[in-house]
C-alpha positions in Angstrom: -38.1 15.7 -23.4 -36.7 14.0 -20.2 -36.8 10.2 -19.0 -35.7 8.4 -16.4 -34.6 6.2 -18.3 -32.7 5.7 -21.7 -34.8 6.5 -24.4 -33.5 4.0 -26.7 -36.3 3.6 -28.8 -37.5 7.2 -29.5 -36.4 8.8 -32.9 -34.4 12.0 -32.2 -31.7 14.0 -33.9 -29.8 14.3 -30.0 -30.0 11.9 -27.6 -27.6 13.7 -25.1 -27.1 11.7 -21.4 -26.9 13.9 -18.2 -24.3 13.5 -15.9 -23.4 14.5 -12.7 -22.0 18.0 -11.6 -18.3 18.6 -11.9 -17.4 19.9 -8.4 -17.0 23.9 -9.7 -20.3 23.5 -10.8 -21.7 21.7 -7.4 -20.3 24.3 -5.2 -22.0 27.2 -8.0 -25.3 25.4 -7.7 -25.4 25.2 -4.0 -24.3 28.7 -3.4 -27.3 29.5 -5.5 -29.3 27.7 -3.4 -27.9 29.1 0.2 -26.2 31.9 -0.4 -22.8 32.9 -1.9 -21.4 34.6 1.4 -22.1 31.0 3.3 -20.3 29.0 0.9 -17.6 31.6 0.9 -17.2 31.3 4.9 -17.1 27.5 4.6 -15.3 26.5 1.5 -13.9 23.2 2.9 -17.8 22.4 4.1 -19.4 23.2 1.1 -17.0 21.6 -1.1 -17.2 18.4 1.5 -21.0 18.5 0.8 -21.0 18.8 -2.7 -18.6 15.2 -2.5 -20.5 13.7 -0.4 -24.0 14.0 -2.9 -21.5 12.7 -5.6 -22.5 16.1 -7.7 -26.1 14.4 -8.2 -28.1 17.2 -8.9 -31.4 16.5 -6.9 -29.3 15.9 -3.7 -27.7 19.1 -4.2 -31.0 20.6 -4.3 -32.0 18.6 -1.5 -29.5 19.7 1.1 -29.6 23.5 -0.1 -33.0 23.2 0.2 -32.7 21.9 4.2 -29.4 24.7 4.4 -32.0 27.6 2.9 -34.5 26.8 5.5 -31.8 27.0 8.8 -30.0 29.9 7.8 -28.5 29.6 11.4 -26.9 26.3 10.8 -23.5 25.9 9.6 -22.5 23.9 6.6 -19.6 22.3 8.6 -23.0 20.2 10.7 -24.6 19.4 7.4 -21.7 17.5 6.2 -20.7 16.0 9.1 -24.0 14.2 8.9 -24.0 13.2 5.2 -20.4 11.4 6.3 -22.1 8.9 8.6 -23.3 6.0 5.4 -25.8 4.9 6.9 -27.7 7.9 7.7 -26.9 9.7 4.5 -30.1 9.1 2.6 -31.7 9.8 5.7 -30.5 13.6 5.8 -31.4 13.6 2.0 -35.0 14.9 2.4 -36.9 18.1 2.3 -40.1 18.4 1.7 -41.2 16.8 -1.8 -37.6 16.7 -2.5 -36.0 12.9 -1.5 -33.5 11.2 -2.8 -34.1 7.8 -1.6 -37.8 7.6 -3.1 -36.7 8.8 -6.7 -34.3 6.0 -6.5 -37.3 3.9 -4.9 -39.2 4.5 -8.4 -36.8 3.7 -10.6 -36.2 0.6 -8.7 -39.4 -0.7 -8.6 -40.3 -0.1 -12.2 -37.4 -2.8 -13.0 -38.6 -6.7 -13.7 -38.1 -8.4 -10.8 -35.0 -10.6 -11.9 -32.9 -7.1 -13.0 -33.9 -6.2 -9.3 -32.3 -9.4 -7.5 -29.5 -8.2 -9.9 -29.3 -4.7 -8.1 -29.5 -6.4 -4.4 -26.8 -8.8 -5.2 -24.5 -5.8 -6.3 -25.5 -4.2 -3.0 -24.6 -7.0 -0.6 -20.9 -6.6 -2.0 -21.4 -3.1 -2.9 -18.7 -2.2 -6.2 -18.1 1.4 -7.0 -16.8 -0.3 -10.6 -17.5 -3.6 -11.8 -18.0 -5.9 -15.0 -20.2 -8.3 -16.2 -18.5 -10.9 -15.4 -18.4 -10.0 -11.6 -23.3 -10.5 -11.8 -22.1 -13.3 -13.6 -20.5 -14.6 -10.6 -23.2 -13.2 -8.2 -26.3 -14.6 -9.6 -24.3 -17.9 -11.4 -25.1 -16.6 -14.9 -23.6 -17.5 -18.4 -21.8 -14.5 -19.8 -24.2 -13.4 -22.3 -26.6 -13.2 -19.6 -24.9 -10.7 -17.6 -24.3 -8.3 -20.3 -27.8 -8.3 -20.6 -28.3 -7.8 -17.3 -25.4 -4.9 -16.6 -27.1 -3.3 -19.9 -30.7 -3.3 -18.3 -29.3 -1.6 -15.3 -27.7 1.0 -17.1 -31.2 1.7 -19.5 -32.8 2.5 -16.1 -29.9 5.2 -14.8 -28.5 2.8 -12.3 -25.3 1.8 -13.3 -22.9 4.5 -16.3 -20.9 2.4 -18.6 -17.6 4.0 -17.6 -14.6 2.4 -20.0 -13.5 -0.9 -21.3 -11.6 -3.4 -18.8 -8.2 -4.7 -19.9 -10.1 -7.9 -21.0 -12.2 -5.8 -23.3 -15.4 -6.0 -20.7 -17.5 -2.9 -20.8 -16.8 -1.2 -17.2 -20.1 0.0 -15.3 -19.8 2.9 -12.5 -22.7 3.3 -9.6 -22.9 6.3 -8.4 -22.2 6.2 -4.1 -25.7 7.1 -3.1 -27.3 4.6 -5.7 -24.9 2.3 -3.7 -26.3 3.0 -0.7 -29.6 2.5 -1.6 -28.9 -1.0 -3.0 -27.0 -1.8 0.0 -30.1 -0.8 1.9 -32.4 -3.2 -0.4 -30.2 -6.1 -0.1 -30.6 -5.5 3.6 -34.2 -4.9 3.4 -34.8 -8.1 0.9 -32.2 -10.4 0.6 -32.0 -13.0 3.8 -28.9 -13.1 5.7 -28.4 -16.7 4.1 -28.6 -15.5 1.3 -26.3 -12.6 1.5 -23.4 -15.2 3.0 -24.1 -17.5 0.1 -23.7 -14.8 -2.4 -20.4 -13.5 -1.0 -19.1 -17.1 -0.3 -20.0 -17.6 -4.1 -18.4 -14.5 -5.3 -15.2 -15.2 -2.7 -14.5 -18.8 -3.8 -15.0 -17.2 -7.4 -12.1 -15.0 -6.5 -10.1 -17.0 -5.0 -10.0 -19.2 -8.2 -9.4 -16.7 -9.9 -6.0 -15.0 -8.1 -4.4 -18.7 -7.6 -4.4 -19.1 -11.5 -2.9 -15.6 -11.6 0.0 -16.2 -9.0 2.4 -17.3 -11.0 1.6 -14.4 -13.3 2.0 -11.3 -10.4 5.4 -11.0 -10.3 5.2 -9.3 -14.3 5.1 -5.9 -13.9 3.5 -5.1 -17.3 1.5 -8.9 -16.7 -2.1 -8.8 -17.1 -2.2 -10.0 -13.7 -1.4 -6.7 -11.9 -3.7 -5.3 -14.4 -6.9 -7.0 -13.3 -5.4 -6.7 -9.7 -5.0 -3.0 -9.8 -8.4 -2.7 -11.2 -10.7 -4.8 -9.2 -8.7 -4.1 -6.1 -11.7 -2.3 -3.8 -13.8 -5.3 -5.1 -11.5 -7.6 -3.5 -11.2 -5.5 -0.1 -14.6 -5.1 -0.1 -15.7 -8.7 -0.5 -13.1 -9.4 2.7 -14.7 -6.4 4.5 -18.7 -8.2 3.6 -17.2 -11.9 4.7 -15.6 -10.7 7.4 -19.3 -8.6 8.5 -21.2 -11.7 7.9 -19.6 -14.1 9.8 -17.9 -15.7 7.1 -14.5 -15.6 8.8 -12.6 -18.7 6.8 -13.0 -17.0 3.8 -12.3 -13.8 5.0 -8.8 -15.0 5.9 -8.5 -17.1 2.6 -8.6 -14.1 0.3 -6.8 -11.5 2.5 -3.6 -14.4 2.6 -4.3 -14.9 -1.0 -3.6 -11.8 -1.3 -0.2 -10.9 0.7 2.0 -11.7 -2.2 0.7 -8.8 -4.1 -0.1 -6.5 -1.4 3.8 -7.2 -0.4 4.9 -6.4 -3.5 2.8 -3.3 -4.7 2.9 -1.6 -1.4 -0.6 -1.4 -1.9 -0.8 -0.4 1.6 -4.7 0.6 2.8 -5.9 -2.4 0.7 -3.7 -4.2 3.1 -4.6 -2.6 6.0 -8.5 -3.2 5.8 -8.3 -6.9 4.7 -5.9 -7.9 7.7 -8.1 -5.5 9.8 -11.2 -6.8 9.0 -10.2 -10.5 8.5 -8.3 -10.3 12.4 -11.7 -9.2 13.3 -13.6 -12.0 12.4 -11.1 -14.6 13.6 -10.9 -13.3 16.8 -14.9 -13.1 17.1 -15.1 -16.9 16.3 -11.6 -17.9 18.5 -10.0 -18.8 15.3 -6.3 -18.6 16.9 -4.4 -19.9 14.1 -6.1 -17.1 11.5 -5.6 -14.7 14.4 -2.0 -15.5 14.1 -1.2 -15.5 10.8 -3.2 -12.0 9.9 -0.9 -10.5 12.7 1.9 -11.3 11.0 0.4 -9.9 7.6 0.1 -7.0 9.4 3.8 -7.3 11.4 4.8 -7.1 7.5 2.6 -4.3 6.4 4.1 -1.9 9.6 7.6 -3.0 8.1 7.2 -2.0 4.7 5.3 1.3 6.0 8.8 2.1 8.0 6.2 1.8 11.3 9.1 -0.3 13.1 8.1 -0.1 16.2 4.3 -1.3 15.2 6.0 -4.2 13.1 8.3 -5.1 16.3 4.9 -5.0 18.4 2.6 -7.4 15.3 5.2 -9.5 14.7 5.6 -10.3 18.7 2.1 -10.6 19.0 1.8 -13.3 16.8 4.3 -15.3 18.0 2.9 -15.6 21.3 0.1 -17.5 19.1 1.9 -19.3 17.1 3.7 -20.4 20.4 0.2 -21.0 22.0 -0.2 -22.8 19.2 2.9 -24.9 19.2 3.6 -24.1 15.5 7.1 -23.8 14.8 7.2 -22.4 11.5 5.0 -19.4 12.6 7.5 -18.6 15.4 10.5 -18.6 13.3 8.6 -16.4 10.8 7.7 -14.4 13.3 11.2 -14.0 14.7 12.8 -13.3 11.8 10.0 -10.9 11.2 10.9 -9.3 14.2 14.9 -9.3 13.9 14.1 -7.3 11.1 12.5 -4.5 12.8 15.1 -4.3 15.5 17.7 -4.4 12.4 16.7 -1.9 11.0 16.7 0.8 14.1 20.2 -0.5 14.4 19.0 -2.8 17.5 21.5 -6.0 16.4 21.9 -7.5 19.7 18.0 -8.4 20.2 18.4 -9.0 16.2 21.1 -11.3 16.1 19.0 -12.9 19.4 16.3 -13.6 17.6 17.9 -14.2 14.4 19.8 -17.1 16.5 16.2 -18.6 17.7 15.0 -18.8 14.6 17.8 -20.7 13.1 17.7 -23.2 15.4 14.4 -23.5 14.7 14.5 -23.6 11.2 17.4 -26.2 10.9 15.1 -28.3 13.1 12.6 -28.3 10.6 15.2 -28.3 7.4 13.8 -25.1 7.0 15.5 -24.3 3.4 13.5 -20.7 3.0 13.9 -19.6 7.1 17.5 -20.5 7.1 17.9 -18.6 3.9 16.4 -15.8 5.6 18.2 -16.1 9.1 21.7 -16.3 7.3 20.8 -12.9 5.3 19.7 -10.7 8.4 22.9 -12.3 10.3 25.2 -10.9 7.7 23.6 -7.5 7.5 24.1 -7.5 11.3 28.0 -8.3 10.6 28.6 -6.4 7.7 26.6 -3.2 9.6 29.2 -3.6 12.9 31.8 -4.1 10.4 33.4 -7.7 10.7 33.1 -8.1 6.8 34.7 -11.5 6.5 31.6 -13.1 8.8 29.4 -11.0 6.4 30.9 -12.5 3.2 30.2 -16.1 4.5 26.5 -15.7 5.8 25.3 -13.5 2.4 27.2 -16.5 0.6 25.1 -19.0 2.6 22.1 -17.1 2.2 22.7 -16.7 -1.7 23.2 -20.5 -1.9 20.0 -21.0 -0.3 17.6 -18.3 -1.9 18.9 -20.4 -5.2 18.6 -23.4 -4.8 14.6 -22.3 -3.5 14.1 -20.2 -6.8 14.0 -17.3 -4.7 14.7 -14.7 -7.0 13.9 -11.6 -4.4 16.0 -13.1 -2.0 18.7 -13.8 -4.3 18.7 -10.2 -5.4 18.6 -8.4 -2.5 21.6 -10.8 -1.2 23.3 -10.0 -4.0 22.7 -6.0 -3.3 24.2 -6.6 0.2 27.1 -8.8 -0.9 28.1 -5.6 -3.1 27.4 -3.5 0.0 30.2 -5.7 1.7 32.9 -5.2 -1.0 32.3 -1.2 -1.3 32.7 -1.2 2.3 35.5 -3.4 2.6 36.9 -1.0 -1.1 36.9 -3.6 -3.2 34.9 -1.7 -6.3 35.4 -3.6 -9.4 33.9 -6.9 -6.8 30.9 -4.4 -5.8 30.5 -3.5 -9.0 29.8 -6.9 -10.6 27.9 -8.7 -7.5 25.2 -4.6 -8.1 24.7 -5.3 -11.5 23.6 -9.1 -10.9 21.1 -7.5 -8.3 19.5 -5.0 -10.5 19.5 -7.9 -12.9 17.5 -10.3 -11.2 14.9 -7.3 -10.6 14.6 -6.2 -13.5 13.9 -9.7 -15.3 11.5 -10.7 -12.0 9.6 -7.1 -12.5 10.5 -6.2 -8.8 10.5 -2.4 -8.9 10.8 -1.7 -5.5 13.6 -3.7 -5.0 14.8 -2.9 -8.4 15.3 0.6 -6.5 17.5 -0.5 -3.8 19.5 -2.1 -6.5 20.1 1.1 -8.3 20.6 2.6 -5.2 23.4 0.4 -4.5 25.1 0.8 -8.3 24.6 4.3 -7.8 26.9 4.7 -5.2 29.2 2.6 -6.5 29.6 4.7 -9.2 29.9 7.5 -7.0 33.3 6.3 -5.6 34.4 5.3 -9.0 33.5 9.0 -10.1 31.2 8.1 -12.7 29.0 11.2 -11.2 26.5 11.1 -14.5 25.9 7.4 -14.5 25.4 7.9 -10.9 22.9 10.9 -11.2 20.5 8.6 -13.7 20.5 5.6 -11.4 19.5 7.4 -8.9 17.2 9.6 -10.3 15.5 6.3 -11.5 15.7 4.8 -7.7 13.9 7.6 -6.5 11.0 8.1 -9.0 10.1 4.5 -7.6 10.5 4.9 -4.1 8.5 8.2 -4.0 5.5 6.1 -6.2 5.8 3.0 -3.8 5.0 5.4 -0.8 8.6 3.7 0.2 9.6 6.1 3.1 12.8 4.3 4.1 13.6 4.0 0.4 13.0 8.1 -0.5 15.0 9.0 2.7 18.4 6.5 1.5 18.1 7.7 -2.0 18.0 11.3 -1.3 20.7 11.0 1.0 22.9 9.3 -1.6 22.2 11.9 -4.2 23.6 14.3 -1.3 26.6 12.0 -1.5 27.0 12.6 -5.3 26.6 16.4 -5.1 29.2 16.5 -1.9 31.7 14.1 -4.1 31.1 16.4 -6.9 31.8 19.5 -5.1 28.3 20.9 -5.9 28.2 21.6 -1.8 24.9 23.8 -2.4 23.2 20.5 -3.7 24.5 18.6 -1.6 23.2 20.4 1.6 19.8 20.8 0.5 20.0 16.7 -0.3 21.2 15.6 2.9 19.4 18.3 5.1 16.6 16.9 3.6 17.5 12.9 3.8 18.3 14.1 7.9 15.0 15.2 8.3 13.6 12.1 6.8 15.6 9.8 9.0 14.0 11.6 11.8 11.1 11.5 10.8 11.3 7.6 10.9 13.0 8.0 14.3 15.9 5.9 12.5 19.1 7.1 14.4 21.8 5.0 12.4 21.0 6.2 9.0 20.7 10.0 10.4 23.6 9.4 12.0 25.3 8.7 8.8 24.0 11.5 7.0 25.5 13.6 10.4 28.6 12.2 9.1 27.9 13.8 5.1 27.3 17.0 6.7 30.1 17.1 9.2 32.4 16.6 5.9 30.5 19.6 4.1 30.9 21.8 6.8 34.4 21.0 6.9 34.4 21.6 3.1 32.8 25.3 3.4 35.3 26.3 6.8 32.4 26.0 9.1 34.4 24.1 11.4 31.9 24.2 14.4 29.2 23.4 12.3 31.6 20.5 11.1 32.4 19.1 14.8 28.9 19.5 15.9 27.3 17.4 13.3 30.9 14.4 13.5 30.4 14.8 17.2 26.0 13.6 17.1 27.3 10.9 14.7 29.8 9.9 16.6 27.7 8.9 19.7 24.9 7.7 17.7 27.6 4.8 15.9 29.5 4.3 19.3 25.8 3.9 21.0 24.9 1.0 18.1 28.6 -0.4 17.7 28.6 -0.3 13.9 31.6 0.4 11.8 31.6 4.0 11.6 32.7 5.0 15.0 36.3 3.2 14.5 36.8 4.6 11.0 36.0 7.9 12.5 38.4 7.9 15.4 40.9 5.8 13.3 41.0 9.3 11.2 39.8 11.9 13.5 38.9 15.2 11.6 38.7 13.2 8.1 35.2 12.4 7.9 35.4 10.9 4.6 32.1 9.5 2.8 30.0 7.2 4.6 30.1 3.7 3.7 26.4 3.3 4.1 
């Protein structure tokens, strides 16, 4: 016996629940239906299609069906069609076979308040959500919208999936039972209506992520854990606000949300909030929202290594802010900006801008900007190599990222203060100023930056010849970079492993590491730093007796540092033919 629904009353000694197909056994049932030899021709297609029906069994029938009857069509134009959302349900007909009106019954056989319950979750349109989230949408007690969640799921609408870290049943719906909702909140559910119930559900939200701000910096904090699980909720409630107009609140969440898209990397989240959200504001001449979401996204390009698209944000939304007359924007955006250039190893139009801002900032007694503007003024010095001005602006910076209970700031300062005295050979100094870095990560639960801390140690320990210490900081530093999608971060850490393996004499290792980190650098178009692995490589050349090898690779570095003015070109021409390790 079959129901559409759970038979929850019927005495039986197995009550088994179908599923959906697993994807071996979509692609088996469609060849059945079409043909073996076409699914074997169009494996990529077939497999697309299969996705694309979400392994639901009738629309599998459904489109082999329509396939069986045009034996002259490829699969590649059937699934080109089922990618289009809107049309999807549409292509999912053939004769007596239709998706869309199965789901049609099941719908209308539901009381009519467990219906309103189905629109509201298709005006915002979840792939996973719990109760608390109807509660929210229909402004329900609690007990009311377990009820309601459990009536969806007796009629096949909704799959209890797991249990939420706050010990709420988690529901599923499957994506073309979310289209159909969508398609009756669109058919049923006034346009007022649909912006009250995602202003609701937004301000909800809202509410919600400022009492968990102080919280997201934890990395094992429940915060990040309700974060990480209701983040396509969250983007898709911008995405819905932004669509219906609703353009303040579409900016709200998305800057509500920068802290933890900053800090998570979490980076097409980011990119369709700001997206969506820039949108809106421009639609309705919102200038100040327009400004502000372009430098979310002059920030999202940074921490993607996409300088030249953070340079580009960042500018544009200081021609705002300036429009604007806001001086707090334009120094953000400057120092933004600064930091782009900084990194490609551009420090004039850096320390330019850097300059701007800080007269800005002390205008405004700026604490945080002139934090900032004193820590990308002495990476500019300690990167050209006048140490002492270094010393004093991280020491300013330090001072300042303190007394503001910065503690990233404070840490990566720290980091480049030890980056000052291994430069300048003072290791026992580097040593001590690493450790307090990684410190302040570690307690703060900043493992990104807790990378670039390890980084740094690790190549401390490198010139103190502490090669196995070394190895397992490293080794550490990448694991997180790679997981962060940190580009910049993978590239510096596999370079410095390079740097271990050279010191070590393990030249093999070491050329497959640096080869590597040089194709990464070029990858991010980043001269500088692929002109200092050009320097690793000379030395291993010189190491093995390939001497022209060895002069081709000092001689690329060479006019790579003399072209930026850093360091490295006088300590190369100081001791010309003893390309020593770089002090990167």
């Amino acid at each position: 016996m079959t129901s559409r629904t759970a038979l929850v009353g019927l005495e039986s000694q197995c009550n088994l629940g179908l599923d959906v197909l697993e994807p071996d056994d979509g692609t088996r049932l469609l060849a059945r239906l079409v043909g073996g030899d076409r699914v074997a021709e169009e494996p990529a297609a077939a497999a697309e299609i299969v996705d694309l029906c979400g392994g639901l069994p009738l629309a599998l029938r459904t489109v082999g069906a329509r396939l069986a009857a045009r034996q002259r069509w490829p699969l590649s134009v059937l699934a080109v069609r089922l990618r289009d959302e809107h049309r999807r349900l549409d292509e999912l007909v053939a004769g007596d076979l239709e998706v869309r009106a199965s789901l049609q019954l099941s719908y209308s056989r539901l009381p009519d308040p467990i219906r309103l319950v189905f629109r509201r979750l298709g005006v915002v349109g979840p792939a996973q959500f719990s109760p608390w989230l109807l509660a929210s949408l229909l402004d329900v007690t609690d007990a009311k919208a377990d009820y309601y969640a459990e009536q969806l799921a007796d009629a096949q609408l909704v799959d209890p999936v797991g249990i939420s870290p706050d010990g709420q049943v988690r529901y599923g719906m499957h994506n073309l039972i979310q289209l159909f909702a969508r398609e009756r909140a669109r058919a049923e559910e006034p346009p007022d209506d649909q912006r009250h119930t995602v202003e609701r559900l937004g301000r909800h939200l809202l509410t919600v992520i400022a009492a968990l701000r102080p919280a997201t910096r934890g990395a094992t904090d429940d915060a990040h854990a309700w974060l990480d699980q209701e983040q396509w909720l969250l983007v898709q409630t911008v995405e819905r606000a932004a669509d219906l107009g609703l353009h303040t609140l579409a900016r709200e969440l998305t800057t509500a949300l920068f802290d933890w898209f900053r800090l998570r990397n979490t980076f097409d989240a980011w990119w369709r909030t700001h997206d969506h959200a820039l949108r809106a504001a421009r639609a309705v001449g919102d200038r100040p929202g327009e400004a502000t979401l372009l430098r979310g996204l002059g920030q999202l390009r940074y921490n993607q290594d996409r300088l030249d698209d953070a340079a580009e944000f960042y500018h544009a939304a200081l021609e705002v802010f300036r429009d604007l007359d806001e001086p707090r924007g334009q120094a953000d955006c400057l120092i933004g900006e600064a930091s782009a250039h900084r990194e490609q190893g551009r420090f004039p139009e850096a320390l330019k801008l850097l300059e701007e801002a800080d007269t800005i900032c002390t205008r405004l007694d700026d604490a945080a900007g002139l934090a900032e503007c004193a820590y990308g003024i002495g990476y500019i010095h300690r990167e050209v190599g006048a140490l002492t001005e270094a010393e004093d602006a991280l020491r300013t910076a330090l001072a300042a990222y303190r007394a503001a209970g910065d503690r990233r700031g404070e840490g990566k300062t720290l980091r480049s203060l030890a980056m000052v005295h291994r430069a300048g050979g003072a290791l026992t100094e580097a040593e001590g100023l690493a450790h307090e870095s990684v410190a302040v990560f570690r307690a703060d639960g900043d493992r990104l930056f807790l990378a670039y801390g390890l980084q740094c140690l690790g190549k401390i320990r490198i010139r103190q010849h502490r090669y196995d210490e070394a190895a397992d900081l490293l080794r550490e530093a990448l694991g997180v970079c790679t997981a962060f999608g940190d580009r910049f971060g993978v590239a510096l850490v596999t370079r410095t492993i390079g740097e271990l393996h050279l010191a070590a004499d393990r030249l093999d290792e070491a050329l497959a590491h640096l080869t590597a980190a040089r194709d990464q650098w070029s990858a991010l178009r980043l001269d500088l730093f692929r002109a200092r692995t050009d320097r690793d490589l000379a030395d291993l050349h010189r190491r093995r007796g390939d001497t022209e090898a060895a002069e081709t690779a000092r001689t690329e570095a060479l006019e790579t540092f003399l072209r930026f003015g850093t360091r490295e070109y006088t300590e190369l021409t100081d001791r010309r033919g003893q390309a020593g390790p770089a002090k990167r």
